[in-house]
Kinemage of the C-alpha trace (Angstrom):
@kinemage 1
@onewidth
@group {chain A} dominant
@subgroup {mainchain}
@vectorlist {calphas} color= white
{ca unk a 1} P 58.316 102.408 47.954
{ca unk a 2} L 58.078 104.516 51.129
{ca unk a 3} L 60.688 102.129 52.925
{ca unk a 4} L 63.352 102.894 49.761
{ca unk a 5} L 62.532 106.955 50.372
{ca unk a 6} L 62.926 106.243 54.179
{ca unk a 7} L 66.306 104.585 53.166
{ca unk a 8} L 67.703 106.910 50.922
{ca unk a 9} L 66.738 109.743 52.868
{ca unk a 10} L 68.483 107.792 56.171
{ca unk a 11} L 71.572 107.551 54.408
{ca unk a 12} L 72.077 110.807 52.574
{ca unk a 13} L 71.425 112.351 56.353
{ca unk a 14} L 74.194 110.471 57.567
{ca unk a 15} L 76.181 111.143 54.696
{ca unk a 16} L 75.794 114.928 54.694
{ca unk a 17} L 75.899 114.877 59.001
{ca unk a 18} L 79.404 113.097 58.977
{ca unk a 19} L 80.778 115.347 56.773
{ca unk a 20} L 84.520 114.837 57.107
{ca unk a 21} L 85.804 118.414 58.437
{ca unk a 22} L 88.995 119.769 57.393
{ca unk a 23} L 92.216 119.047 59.322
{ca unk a 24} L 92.863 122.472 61.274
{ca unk a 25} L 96.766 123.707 61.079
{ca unk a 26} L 98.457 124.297 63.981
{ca unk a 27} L 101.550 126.525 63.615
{ca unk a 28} L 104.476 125.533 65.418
{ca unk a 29} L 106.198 127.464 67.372
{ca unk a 30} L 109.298 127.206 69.896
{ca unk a 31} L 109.285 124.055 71.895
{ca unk a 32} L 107.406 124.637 75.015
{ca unk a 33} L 109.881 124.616 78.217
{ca unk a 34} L 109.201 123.220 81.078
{ca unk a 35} L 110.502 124.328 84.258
{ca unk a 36} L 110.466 122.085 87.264
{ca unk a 37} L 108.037 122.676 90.130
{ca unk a 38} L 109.121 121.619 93.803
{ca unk a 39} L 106.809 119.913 95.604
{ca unk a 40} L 105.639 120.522 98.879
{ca unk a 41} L 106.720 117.512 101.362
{ca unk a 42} L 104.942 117.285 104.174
{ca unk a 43} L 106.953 117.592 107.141
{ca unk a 44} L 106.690 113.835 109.443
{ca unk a 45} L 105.726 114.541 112.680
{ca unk a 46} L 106.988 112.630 115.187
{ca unk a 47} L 104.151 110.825 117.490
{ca unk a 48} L 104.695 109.668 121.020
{ca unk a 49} L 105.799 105.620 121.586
{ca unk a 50} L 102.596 103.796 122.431
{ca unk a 51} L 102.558 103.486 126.415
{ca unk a 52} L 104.818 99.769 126.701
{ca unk a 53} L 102.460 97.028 128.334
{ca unk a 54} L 106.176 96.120 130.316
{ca unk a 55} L 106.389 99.107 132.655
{ca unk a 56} L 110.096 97.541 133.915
{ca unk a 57} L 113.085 99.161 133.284
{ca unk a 58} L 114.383 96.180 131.459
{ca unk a 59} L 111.815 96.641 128.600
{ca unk a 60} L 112.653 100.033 128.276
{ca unk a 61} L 116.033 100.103 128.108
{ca unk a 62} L 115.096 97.907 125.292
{ca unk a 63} L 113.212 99.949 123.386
{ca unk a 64} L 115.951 102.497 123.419
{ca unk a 65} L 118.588 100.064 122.212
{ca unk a 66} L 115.822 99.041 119.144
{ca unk a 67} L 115.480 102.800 118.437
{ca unk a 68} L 119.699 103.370 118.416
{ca unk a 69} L 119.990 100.229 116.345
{ca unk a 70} L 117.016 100.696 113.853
{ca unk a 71} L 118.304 104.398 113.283
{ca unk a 72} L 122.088 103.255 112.629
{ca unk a 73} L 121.156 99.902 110.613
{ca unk a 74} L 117.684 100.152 109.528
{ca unk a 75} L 116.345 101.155 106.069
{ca unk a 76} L 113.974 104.102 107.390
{ca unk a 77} L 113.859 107.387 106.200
{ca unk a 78} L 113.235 109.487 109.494
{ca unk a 79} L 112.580 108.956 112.880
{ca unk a 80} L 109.187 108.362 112.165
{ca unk a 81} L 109.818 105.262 110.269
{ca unk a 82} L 112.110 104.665 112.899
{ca unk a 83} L 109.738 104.828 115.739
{ca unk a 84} L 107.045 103.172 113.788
{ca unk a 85} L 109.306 100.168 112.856
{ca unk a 86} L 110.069 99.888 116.776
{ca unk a 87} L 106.568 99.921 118.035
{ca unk a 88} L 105.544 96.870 115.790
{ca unk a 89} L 108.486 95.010 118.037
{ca unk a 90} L 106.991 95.175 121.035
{ca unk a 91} L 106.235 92.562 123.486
{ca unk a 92} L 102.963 91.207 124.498
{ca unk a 93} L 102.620 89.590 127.926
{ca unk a 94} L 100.033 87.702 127.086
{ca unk a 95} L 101.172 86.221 124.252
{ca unk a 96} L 103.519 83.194 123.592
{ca unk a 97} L 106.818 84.138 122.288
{ca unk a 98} L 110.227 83.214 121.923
{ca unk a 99} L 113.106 85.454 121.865
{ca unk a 100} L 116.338 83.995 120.679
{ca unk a 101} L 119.558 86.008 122.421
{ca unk a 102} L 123.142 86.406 121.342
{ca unk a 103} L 125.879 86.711 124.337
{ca unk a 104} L 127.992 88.977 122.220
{ca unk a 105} L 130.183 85.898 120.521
{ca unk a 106} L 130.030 84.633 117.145
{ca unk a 107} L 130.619 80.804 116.854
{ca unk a 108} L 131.368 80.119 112.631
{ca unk a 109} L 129.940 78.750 110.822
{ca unk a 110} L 126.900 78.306 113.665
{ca unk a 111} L 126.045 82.168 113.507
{ca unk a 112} L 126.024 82.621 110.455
{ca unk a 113} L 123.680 79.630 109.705
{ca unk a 114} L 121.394 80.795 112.320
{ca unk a 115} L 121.257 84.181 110.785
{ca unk a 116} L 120.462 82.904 107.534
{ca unk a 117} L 117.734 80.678 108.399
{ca unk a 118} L 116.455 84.298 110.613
């Protein structure tokens, strides 16, 4: 008997608690406008070239060529793209590598085959 009062009391609490409460009205009014904001961009600033491991004039002249041609043909947005994109081609004297060079002619369809497979 005490576990049916328990019950019904249980339920009629959560019945009463969970009332359902009326909707509230919300008057419209005119559409909100929005007006845009600008943003504030963050100028790049431009960092020094890491110190080349090739102190020759060769490598240098090199770098400046990569810089030129990265800034006409590359995809970069500044210079600091520009100068980042050129650091990551440096070369390492202590590493293996091979550099493939061009003497300024284009043999078809050879070139263009080469270039592909690049």
């Amino acid at each position: 008997m005490v576990k049916r009062i328990f019950v019904v009391l249980l339920v009629l609490s959560m019945l009463l608690g969970c009332k359902a409460a009326a909707p509230a009205t919300v008057e419209l009014t005119a559409e909100p406008t929005l007006e845009p904001t600008a943003m504030p961009v963050a100028e790049p600033t431009l960092e020094p070239m890491p110190t080349p491991l090739i102190l020759e004039q060769w490598y240098q002249e090199r770098i400046d060529q990569l810089l030129m041609y990265v800034e006409l043909y590359g995809d970069c947005q500044n210079e600091v793209e520009v100068r980042k994109r050129v650091a990551g081609m440096y070369v390492d004297p202590d590493r293996k590598m091979i550099a493939l060079t061009y003497d300024g002619h284009v043999y078809e369809p050879y070139t263009s085959q080469i270039l592909d497979i690049l």
